[in-house]
C-alpha positions as CSV (number, residue, x, y, z in Angstrom):
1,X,35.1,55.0,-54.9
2,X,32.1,53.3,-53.1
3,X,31.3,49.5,-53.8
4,X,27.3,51.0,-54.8
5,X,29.2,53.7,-57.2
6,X,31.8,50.9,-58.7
7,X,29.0,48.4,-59.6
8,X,26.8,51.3,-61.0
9,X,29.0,52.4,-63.3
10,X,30.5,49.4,-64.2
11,X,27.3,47.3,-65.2
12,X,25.7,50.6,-66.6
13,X,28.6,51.4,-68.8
14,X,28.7,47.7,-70.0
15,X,25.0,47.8,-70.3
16,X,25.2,50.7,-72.4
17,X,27.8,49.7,-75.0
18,X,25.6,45.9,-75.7
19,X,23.0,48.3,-76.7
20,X,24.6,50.6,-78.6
21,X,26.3,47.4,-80.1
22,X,22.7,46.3,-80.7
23,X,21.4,49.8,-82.3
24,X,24.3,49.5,-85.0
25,X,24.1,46.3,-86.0
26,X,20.4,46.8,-86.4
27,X,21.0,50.0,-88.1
28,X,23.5,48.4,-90.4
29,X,21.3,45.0,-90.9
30,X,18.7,47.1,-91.9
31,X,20.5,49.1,-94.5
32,X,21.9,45.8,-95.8
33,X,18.2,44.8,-95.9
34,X,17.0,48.1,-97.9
35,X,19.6,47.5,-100.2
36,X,18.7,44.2,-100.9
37,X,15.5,45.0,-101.5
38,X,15.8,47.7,-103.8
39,X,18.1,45.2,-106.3
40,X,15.4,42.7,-106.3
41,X,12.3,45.2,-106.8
42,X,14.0,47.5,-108.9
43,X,16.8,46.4,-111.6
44,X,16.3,42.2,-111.2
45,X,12.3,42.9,-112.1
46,X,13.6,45.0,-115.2
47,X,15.9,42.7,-116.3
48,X,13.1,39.8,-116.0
49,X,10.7,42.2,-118.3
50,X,13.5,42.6,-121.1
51,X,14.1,38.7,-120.8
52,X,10.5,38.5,-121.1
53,X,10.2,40.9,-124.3
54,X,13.3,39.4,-126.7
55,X,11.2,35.9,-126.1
56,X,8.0,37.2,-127.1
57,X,10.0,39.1,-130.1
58,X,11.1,36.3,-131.5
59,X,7.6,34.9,-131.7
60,X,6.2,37.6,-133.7
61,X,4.8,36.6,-136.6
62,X,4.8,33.5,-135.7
63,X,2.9,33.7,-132.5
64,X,-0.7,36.5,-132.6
65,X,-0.3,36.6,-128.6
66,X,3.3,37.4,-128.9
67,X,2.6,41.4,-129.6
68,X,0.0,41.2,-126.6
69,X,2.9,39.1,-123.8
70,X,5.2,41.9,-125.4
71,X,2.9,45.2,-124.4
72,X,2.6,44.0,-121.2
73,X,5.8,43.6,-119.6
74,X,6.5,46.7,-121.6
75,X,4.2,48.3,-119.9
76,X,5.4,47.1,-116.5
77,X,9.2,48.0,-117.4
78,X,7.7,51.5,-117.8
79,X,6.8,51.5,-114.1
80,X,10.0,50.2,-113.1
81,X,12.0,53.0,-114.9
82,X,14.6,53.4,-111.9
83,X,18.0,54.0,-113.6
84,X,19.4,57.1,-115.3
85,X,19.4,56.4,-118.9
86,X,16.0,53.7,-118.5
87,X,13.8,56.4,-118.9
88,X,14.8,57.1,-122.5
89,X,15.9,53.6,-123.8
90,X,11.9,52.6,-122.4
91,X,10.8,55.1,-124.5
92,X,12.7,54.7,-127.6
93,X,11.6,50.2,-127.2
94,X,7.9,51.7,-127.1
95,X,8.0,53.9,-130.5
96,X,9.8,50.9,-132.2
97,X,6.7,48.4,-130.2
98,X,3.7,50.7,-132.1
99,X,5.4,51.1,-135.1
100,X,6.5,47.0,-135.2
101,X,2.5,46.5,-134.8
102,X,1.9,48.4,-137.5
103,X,4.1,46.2,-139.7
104,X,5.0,42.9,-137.9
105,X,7.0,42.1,-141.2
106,X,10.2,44.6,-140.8
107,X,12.8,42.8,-139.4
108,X,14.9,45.8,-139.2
109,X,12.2,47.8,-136.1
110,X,13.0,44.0,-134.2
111,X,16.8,44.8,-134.8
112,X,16.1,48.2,-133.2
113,X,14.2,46.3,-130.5
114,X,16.6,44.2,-129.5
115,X,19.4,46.9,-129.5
116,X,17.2,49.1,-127.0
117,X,16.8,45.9,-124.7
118,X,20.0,45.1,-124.5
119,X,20.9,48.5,-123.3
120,X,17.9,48.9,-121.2
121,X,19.4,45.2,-119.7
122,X,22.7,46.7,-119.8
123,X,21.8,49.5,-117.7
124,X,20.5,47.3,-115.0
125,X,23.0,45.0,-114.5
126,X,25.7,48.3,-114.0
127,X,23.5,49.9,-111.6
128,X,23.0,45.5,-109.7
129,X,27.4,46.0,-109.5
130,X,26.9,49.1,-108.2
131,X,24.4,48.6,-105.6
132,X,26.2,45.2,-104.6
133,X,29.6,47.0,-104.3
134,X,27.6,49.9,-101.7
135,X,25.9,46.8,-100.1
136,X,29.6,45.1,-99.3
137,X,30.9,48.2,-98.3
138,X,28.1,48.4,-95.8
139,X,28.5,44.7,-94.6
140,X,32.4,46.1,-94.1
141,X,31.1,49.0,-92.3
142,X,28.5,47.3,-89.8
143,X,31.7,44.4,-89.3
144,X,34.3,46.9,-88.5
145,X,31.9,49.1,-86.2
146,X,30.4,45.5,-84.7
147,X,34.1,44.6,-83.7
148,X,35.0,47.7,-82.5
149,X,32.0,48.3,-80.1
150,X,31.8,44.2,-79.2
151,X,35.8,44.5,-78.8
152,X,34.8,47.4,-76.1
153,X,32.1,45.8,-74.6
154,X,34.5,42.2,-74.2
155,X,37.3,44.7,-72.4
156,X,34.6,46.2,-69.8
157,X,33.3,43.1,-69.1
158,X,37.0,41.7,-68.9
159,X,38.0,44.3,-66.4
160,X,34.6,43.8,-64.5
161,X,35.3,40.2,-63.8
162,X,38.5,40.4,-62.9
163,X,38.5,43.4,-60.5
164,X,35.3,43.5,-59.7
165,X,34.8,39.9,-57.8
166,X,38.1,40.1,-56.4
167,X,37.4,43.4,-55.0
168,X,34.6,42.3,-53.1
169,X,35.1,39.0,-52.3
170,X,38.9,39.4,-50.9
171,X,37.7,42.1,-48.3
172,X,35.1,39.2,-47.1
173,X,38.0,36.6,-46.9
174,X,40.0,38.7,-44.9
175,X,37.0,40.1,-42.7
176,X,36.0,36.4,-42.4
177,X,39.6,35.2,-41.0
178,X,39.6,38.4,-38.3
179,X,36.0,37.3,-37.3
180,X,37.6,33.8,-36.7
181,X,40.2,35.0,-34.8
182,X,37.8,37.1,-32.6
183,X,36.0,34.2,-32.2
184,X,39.2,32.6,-30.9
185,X,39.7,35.5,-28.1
186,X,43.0,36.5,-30.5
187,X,41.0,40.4,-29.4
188,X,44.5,41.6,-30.8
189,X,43.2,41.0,-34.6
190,X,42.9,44.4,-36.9
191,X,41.3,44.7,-40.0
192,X,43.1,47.5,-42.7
193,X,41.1,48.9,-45.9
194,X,42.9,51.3,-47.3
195,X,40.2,52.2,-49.6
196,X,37.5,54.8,-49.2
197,X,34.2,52.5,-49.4
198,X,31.6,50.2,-47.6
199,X,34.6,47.9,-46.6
200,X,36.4,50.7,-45.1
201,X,33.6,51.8,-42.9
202,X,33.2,48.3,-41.7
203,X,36.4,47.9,-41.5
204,X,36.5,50.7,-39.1
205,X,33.4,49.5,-37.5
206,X,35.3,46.0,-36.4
207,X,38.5,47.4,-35.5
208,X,36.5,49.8,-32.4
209,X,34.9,45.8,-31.8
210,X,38.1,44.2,-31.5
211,X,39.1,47.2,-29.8
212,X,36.2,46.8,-26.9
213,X,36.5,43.7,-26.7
214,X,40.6,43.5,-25.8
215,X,39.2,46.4,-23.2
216,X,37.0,44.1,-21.7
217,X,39.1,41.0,-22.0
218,X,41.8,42.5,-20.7
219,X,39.5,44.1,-17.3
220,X,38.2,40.6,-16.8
221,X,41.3,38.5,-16.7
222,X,42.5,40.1,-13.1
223,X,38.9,39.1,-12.1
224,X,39.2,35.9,-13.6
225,X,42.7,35.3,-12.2
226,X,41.6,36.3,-8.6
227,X,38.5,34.0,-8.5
228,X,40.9,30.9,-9.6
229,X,43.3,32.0,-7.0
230,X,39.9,32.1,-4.4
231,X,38.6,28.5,-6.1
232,X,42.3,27.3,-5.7
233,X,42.3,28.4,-1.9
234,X,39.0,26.9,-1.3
235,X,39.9,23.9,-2.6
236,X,44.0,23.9,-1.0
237,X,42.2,24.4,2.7
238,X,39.2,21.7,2.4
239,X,39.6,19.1,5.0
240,X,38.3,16.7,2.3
241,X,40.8,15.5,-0.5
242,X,39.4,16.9,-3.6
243,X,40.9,15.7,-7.0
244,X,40.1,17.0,-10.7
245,X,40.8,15.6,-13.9
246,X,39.8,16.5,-17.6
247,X,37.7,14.8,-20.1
248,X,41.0,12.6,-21.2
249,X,42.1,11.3,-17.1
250,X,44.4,13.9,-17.1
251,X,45.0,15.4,-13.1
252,X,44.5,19.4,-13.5
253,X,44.7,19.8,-9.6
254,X,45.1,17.8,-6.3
255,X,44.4,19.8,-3.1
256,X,47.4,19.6,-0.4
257,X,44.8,16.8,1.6
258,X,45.2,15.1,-1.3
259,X,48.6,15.1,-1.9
260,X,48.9,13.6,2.1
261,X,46.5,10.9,1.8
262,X,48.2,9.6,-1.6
263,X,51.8,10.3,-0.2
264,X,52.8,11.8,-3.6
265,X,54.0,15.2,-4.5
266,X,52.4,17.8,-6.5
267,X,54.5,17.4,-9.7
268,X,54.1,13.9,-9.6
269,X,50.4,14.0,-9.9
270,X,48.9,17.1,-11.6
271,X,49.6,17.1,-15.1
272,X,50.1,13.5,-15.4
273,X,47.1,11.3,-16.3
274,X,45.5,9.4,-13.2
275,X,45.8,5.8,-15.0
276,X,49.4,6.3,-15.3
277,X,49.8,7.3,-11.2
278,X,47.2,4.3,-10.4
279,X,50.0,1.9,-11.4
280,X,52.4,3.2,-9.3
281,X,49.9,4.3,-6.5
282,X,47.4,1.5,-4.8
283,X,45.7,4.8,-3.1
284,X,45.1,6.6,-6.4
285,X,44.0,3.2,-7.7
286,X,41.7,2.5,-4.9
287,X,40.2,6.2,-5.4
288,X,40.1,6.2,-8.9
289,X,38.3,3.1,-9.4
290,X,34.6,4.2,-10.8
291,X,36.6,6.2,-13.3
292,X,39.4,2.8,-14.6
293,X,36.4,0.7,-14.2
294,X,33.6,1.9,-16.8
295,X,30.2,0.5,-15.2
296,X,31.2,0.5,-11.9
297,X,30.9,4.3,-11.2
298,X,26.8,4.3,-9.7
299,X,27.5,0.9,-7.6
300,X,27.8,1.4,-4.1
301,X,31.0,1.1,-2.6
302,X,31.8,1.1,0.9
303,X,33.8,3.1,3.2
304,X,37.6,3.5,2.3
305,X,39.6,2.7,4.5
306,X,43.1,4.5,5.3
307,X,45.8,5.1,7.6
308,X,45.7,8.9,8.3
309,X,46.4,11.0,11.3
310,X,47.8,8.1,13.1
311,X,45.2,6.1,12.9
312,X,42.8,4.1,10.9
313,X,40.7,6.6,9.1
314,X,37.5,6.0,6.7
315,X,36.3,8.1,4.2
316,X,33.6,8.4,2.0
317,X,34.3,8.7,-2.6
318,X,32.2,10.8,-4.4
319,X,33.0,11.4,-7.9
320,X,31.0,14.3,-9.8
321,X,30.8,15.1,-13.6
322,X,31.3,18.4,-14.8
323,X,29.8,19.2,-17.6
324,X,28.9,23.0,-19.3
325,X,26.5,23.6,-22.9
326,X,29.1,26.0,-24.7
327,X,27.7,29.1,-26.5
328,X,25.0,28.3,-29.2
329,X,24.6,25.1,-28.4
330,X,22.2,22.6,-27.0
331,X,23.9,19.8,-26.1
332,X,25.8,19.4,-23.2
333,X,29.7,18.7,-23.2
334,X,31.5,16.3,-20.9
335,X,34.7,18.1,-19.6
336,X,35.8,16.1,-16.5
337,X,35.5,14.5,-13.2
338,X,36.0,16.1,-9.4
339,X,36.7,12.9,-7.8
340,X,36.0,13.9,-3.6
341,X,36.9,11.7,-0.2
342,X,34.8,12.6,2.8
343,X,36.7,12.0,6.2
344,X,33.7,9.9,7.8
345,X,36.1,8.7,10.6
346,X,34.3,10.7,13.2
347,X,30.8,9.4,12.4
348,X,32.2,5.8,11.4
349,X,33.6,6.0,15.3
350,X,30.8,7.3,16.6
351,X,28.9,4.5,14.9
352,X,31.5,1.6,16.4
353,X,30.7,2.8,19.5
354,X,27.2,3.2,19.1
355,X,27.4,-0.8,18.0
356,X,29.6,-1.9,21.1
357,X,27.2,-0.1,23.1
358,X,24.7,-1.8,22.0
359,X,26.2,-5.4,22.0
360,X,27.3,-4.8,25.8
361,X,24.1,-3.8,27.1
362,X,22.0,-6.0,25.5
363,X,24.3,-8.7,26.6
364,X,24.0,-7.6,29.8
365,X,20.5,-7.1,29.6
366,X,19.9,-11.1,28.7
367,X,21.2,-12.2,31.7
368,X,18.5,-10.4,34.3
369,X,16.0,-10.8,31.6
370,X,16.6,-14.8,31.7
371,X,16.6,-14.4,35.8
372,X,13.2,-12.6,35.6
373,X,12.1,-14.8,33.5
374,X,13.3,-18.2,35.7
375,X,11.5,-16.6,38.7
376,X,8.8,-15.8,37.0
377,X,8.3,-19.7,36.3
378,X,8.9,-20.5,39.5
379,X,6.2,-17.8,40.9
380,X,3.8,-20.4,38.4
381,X,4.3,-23.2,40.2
382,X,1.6,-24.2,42.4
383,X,4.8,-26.0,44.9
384,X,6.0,-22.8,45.5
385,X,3.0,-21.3,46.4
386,X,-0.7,-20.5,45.3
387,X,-1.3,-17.1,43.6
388,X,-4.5,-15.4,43.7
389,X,-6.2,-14.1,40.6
390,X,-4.9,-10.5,40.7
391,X,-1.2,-11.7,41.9
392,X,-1.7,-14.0,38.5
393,X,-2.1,-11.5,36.2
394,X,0.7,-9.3,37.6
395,X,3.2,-12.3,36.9
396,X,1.3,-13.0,33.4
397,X,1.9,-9.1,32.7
398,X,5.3,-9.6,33.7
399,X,6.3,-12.6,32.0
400,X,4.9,-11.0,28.5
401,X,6.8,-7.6,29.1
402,X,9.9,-10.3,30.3
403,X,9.6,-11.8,27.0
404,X,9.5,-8.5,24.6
405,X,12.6,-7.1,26.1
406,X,14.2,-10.7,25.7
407,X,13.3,-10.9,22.1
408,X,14.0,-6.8,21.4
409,X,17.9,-7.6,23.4
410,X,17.9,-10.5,20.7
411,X,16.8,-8.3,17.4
412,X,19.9,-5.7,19.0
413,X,22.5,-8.1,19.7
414,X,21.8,-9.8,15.9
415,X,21.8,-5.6,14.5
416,X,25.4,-5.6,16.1
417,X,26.4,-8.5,14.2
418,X,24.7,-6.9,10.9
419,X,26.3,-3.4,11.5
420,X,29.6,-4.5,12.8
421,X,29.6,-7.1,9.6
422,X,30.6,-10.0,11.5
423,X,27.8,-11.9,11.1
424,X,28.7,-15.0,12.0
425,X,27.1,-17.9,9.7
426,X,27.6,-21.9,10.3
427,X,26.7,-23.2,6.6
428,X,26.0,-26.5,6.1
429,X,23.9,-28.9,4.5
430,X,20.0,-28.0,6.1
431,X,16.4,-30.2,5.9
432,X,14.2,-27.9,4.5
433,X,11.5,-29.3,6.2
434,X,13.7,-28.7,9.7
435,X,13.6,-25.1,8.9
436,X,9.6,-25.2,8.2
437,X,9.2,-27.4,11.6
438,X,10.9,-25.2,13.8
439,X,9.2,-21.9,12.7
440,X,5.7,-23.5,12.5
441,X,6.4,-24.7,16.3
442,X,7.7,-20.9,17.5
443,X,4.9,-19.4,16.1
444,X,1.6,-22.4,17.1
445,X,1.1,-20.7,20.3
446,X,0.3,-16.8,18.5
447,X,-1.2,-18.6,15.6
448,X,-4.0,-20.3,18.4
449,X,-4.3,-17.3,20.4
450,X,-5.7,-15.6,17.3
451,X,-7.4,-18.6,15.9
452,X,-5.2,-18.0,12.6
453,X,-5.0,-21.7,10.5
454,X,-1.1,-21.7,8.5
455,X,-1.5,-23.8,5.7
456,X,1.2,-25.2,4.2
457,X,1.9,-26.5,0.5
458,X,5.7,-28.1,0.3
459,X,6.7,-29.4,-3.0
460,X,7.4,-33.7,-2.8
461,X,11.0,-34.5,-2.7
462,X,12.6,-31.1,-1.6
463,X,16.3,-31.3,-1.4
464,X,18.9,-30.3,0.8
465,X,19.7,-26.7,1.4
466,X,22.9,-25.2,2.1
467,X,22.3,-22.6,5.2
468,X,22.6,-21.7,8.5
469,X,19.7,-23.5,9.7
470,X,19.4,-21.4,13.4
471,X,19.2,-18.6,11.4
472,X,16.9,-19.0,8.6
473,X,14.2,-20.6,10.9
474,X,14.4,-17.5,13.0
475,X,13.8,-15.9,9.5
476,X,10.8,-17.9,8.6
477,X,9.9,-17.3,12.3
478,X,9.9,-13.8,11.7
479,X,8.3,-13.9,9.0
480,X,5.3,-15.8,10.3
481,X,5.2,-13.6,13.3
482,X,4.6,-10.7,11.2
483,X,2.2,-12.4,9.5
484,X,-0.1,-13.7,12.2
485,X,0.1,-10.0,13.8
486,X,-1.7,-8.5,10.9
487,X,-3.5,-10.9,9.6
488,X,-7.2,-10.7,11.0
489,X,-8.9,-13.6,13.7
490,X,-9.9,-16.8,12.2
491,X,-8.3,-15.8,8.4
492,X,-6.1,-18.4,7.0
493,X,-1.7,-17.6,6.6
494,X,0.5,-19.8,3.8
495,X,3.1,-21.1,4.0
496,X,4.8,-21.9,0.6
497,X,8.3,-24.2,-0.1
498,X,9.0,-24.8,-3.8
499,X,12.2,-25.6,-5.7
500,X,12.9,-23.1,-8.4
501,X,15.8,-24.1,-10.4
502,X,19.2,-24.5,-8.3
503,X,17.7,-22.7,-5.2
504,X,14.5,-23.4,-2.5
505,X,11.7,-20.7,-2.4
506,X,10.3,-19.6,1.0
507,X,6.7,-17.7,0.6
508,X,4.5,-16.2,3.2
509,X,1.1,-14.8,2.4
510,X,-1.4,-12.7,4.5
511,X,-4.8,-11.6,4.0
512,X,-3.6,-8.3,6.1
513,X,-4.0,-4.6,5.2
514,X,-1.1,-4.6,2.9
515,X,1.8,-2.5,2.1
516,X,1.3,0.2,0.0
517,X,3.3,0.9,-3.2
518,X,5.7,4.1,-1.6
519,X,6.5,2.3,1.3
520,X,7.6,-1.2,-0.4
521,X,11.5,0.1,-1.7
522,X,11.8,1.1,2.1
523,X,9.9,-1.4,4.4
524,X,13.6,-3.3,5.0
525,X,15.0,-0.3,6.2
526,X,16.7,-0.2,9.7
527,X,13.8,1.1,12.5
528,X,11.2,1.7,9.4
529,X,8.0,1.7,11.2
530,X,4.2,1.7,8.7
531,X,2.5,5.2,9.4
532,X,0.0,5.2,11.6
533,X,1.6,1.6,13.1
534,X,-0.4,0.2,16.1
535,X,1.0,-3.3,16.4
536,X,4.0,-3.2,18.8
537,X,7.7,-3.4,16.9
538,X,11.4,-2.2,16.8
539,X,11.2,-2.2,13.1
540,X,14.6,-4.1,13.4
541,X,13.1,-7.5,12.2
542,X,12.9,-7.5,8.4
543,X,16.2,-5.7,9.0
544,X,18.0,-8.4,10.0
545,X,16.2,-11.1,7.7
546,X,17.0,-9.4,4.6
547,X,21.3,-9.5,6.1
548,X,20.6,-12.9,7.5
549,X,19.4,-13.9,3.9
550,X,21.7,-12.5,2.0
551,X,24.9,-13.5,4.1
552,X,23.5,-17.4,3.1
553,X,23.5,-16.1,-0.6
554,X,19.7,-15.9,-0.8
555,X,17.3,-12.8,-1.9
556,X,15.1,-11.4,0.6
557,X,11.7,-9.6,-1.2
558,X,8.1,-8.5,-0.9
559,X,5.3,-8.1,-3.1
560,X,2.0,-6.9,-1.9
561,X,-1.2,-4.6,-3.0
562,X,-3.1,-2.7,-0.8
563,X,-6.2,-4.1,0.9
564,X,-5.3,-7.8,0.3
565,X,-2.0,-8.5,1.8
566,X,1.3,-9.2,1.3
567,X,4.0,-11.9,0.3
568,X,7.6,-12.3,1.8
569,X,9.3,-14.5,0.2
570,X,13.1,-15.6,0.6
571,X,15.7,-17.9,-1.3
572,X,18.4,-20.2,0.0
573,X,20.8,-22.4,-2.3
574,X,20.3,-26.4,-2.7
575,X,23.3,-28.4,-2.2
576,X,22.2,-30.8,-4.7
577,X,21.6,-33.7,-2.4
578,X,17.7,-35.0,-1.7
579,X,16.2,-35.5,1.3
580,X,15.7,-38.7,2.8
């Protein structure tokens, strides 16, 4: 039987038998009520007359409105004849009432009286007993039906609410469980109704579900197992090492470069988590670093270097998170790390050579510059000889093209130094003022040729600072240089030295175009040239500052809006000893 067809009949039938239960005990309340009724209206009213009449009796003679109260309820009892046998007893008390009025005297028509009361009373109060016994037989009745039909309705509703719930909601339960297991990919759930109903046919509807689903589970896993095979090839013949773990560090694969770089066999790496190898392994360490070290995993770390191939290799970390938003969500899920090392080695060699060529021809270069530069001084002296105008501006043109490849062979030679990173530094405590002096007396000659005025504001008292003084005046220098090349004729440059806490501050200022705000995070970048830059330049110089800076344990930086110049300014530690 259908669910529909169950709860129809079953709330029908039960709905049925509480009003059928209510139409009897109306029924019977109702006949209990009639019966009632008719005692009190009928044979308690004639009883109250006769009460009424034997009081007013007994006044007769005594009493002149006793005869009148008398005829009255007489006369009312003789609308309430009700009884078999009243009829005649009311008639007999009235014959003895008219002829009693006729002679109020004879005692023996109030005898008579009385007699026919009492019977009429009599009468009455037999008919009250039987009416009261029909009345409790009703009220018997109306509780014996009442129990039955309440009994009835009590056992439907009994086997309602114990089969009925259950029959609906174990179906649910159980669907609800295979629905989980679906859920799970467990496509080899069934569900089994045995019954003919709504269950059944859904029943039968998620069994053919299940049933597709397996069919396409099962078609996808030779597709899914062939594209892991292809991922697992991929990743077996990379030449870079590739590495994954899971959310908890635990090594799912390594790829066979991998396993050669880290000297380690397969089982002793996949499946085992990576903190675990890192103690045993200084490699795994090394490469696993970001991921041990929480915080460390955007800093930029340098090459790694390894012995590989037979010979010093470098290569290049990069760890990527994998992440995926499972099905109905929003929120992405962290599920592990691919940690990668790019074999650089050909470009790191290509870049040591690029450096050594450098250094060797700039080095060679210096020499002949300096030559050129000697004769060049000697062509200047009037004891060698008298040049005319023209020859005089050939050797000026030459000295000043002399002098830019000597100073671009300088900025190289200091870039191999920077790239090779073996700058070499010779700290000790340094004058600030030294540093100031020598800059301001390398730069004089440009500053008059442009009629540009450096005005200087040093704190009183500087102290000492520690530094390689060669090289922060030719940072200064720099610095200046830059300045008087863009800063307009005739406008004024500063030159700023304060003490800010444990360390000296060095601040140039222009009036020049300025640096707009795009080009500031890359105007210290190696051969960064402006747009649209006229002024001549290797864009090597700030380069080299901001390494020559640093390598004292300084900051290098630049602050400047459009239009109304910029500030370089650099730091250099105090050794905590004044100047004298």
């Amino acid at each position: 039987m259908r669910i529909k067809a169950k709860l129809t009949i079953g709330v029908g039938l039960l709905f049925l038998m509480i009003l059928l239960l209510a139409l009897i005990s109306g029924r019977y309340v109702y006949q209990l009520k009639a019966d009632t009724a008719n005692i009190l209206k009928a044979n308690y009213n004639t009883l109250e007359y006769g009460r009424n009449m034997l009081l007013a009796l007994e006044d007769v003679g005594t009493d002149t409105t006793a005869l009148v109260a008398f005829g009255r309820n007489l006369q009312d009892q003789q609308k309430n004849v009700t009884e078999p046998g009243e009829k005649e007893t009311t008639l007999r008390i009235a014959d003895h009432f008219t002829q009693l009025q006729k002679n109020t005297a004879e005692e023996g028509l109030k005898s008579f009286i009385r007699k026919d009361i009492s019977e009429l009373m009599r009468l009455n109060m037999e008919a009250i007993e039987h009416k009261s016994e029909l009345a409790t037989t009703t009220s018997e009745n109306a509780i014996l039906v009442i129990s039955v039909v309440g009994t009835l309705c009590f056992i439907v509703a009994f086997v309602l609410l114990i089969n009925l719930p259950s029959s609906i909601a174990n179906p649910i339960k159980q669907l609800t469980s295979s629905i989980r297991q679906i859920a799970n990919q467990n496509y080899n759930q069934r569900v089994h109704f045995d019954k003919a109903n709504e269950f059944g046919e859904l029943a039968q509807s998620f069994n053919v579900m299940a049933e597709k689903l397996q069919e396409y589970s099962d078609s996808k896993i030779d597709k899914i197992l062939k594209g892991k095979k292809r991922i697992e090839t991929l990743i077996n013949n990379m030449h870079d090492a590739v590495i994954g773990i899971n959310e908890k560090r635990k090594v799912l694969f390594a790829n066979d470069e991998a396993l050669i770089l880290t000297g380690l066999k397969r089982e002793d790496l996949v499946g085992k988590n990576i903190q675990d190898v890192a103690i045993q392994n200084d490699l795994v360490r090394l490469i696993a670093q970001a991921i041990l070290q929480p915080g460390t995993a955007g800093d930029s770390t340098p090459p790694i270097k390894i012995y590989a191939d037979q010979k010093e290799s470098y290569f290049e970390k990069e760890i990527v998170d994998i992440n995926i938003t499972p099905t109905g969500e929003d929120e992405p899920q962290f599920i592990g790390q691919v940690i990668i090392l790019k074999n650089i080695t050909p470009f790191k060699e290509l870049d040591i050579a690029k450096t050594n060529f450098i250094a060797t021809v700039s080095h060679e270069l210096k020499t002949p510059i300096a030559s050129i530069k000697m004769g060049l001084q000697l062509l200047g002296n009037a004891q060698v000889g008298v040049l005319n105008d023209e020859q005089q501006s050939l050797v000026n043109g030459i000295s000043e093209d002399a002098g830019r490849l000597l100073k671009i062979t300088g900025e190289l030679l200091n870039l191999t130094q920077v790239e090779s990173g073996m700058i070499q530094m010779t700290m000790m405590p340094t004058p600030v003022y030294e540093i100031a002096q020598y800059a301001l007396r390398a730069t004089k000659a440009a500053a008059d040729q442009k009629q540009v005025t450096i005005e200087t504001i040093f704190a009183a008292d500087l102290p000492v600072v520690m530094a390689d003084g060669e090289k922060a005046a030719w940072v200064l220098t720099n610095l200046l240089s830059n300045a008087i090349r863009y800063t307009k004729d005739s406008d004024p440059i500063e030159l700023s030295i304060q003490q800010k806490d444990q360390q000296i501050v060095f601040s140039v200022r222009d009036r020049g175009p300025g640096i707009a705000p795009e080009f500031l995070e890359k105007i210290f970048d190696r051969y960064f040239r402006m747009p649209n830059e006229k002024t001549e330049g290797t864009g090597l110089g700030l380069t080299i500052c901001k390494e020559f800076i640093e390598a004292q344990g300084g900051v290098l930086s630049v602050s400047s809006e459009p239009g109304l110049g910029s500030c370089f300014s650099f730091t250099l530690n105090i050794t905590g000893a004044k100047q004298a």
